[in-house]
C-alpha positions as CSV (number, residue, x, y, z in Angstrom):
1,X,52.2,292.5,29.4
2,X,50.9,292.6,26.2
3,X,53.4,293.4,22.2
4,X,52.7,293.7,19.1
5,X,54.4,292.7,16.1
6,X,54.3,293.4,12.2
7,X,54.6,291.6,9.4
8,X,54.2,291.5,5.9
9,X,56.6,294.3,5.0
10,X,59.3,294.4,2.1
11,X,60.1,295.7,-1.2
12,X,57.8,296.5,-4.1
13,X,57.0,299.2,-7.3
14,X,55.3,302.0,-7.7
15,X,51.6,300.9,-8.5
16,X,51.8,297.2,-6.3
17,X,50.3,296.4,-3.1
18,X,51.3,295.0,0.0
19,X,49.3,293.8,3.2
20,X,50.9,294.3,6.2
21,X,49.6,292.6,9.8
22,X,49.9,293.5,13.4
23,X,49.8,290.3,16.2
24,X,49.0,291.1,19.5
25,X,50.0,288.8,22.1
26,X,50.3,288.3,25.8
27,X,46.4,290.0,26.7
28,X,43.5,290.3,24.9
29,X,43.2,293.8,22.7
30,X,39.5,293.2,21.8
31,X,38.3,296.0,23.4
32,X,41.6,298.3,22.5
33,X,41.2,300.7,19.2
34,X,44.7,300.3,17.3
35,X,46.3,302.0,14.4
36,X,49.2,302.2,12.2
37,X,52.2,304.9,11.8
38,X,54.9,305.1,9.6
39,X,58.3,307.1,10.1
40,X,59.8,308.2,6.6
41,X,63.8,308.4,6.4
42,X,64.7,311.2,8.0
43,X,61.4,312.5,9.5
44,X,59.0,311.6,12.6
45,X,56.6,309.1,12.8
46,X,53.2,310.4,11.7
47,X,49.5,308.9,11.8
48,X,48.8,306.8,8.7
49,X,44.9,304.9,9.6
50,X,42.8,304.0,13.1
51,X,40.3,301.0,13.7
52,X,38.3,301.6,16.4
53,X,37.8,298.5,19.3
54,X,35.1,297.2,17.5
55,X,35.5,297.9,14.4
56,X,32.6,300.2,13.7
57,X,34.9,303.1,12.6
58,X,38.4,304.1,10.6
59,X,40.3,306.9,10.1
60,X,43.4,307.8,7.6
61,X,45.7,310.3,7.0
62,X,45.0,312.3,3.6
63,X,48.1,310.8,1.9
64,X,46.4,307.3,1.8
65,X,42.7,308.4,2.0
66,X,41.4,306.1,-1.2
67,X,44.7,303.7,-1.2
68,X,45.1,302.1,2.5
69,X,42.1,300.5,3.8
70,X,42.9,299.1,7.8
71,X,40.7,296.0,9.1
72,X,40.9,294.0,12.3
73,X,40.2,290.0,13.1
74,X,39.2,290.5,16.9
75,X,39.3,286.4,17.0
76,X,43.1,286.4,15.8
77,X,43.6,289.5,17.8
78,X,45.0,290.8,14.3
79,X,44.8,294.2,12.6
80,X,45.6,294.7,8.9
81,X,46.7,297.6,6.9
82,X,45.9,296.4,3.3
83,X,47.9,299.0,0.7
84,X,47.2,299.4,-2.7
85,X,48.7,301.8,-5.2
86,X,52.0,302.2,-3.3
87,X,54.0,305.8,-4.2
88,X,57.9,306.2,-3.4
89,X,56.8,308.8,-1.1
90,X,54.9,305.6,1.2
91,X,58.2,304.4,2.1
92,X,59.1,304.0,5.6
93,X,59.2,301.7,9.1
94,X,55.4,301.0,9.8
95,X,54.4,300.8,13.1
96,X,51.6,299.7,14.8
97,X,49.8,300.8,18.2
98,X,47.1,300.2,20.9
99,X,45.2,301.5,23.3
100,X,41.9,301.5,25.2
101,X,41.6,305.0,24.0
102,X,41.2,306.1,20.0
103,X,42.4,309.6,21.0
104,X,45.6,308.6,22.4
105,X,46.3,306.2,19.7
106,X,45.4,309.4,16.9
107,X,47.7,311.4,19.1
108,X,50.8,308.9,18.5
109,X,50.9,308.5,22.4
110,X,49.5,304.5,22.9
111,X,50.3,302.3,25.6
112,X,51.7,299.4,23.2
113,X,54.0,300.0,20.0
114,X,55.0,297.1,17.4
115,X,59.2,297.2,16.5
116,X,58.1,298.2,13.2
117,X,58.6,296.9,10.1
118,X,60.2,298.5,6.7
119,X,58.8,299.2,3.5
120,X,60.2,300.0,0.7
121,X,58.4,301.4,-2.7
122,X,60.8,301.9,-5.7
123,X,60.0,303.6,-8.2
């Protein structure tokens, strides 16, 4: 049975940066495309950026198209959502996801979720 936890998450201002990480344990997710969401107070959790299995390709949201940039260490079975520019509005828990399939990881409907982790922009 395989989890996923975050880290990296806390407070910061308007204009800093923050690098948040997603572990998986307990199997290997080499071959799995994984991706981060984010659930702002008050709203549902929404798509934020995709790696796919390999690598090869990403994909954002339009919000953080420019600022976010997501990477993956298959050999740390790792993925990274490096943030730059952080707005008020990028507040939120940030989750992370997996699955052998991008489409249901874009769809919000993976086999594996992280607890989240919260992050807080001030401005």
């Amino acid at each position: 049975q395989g989890q996923l936890a975050e880290s990296g998450g806390g407070l910061v201002q308007a204009g800093d940066s923050l690098r948040l990480s997603c572990v998986a344990s307990g199997r290997r997710f080499f071959n799995y495309a994984m991706g981060w969401f984010r659930q702002r107070p008050g709203k549902e959790r929404t798509f934020v950026a995709a790696i796919t299995w390999n690598g090869a390709d990403t994909y954002y949201a339009d919000s953080v198209k420019g600022r976010f940039a997501v990477s993956r260490d298959s050999a740390k079975n790792t993925m990274y959502l490096q943030m730059n520019s952080l707005k008020p509005e990028d507040t939120g828990v940030y989750y992370c996801a997996a699955d052998e399939r991008t489409r249901d990881v874009f769809l919000g409907t993976p086999d594996y979720w992280g607890q989240g982790i919260q992050v807080t922009v001030s401005s």
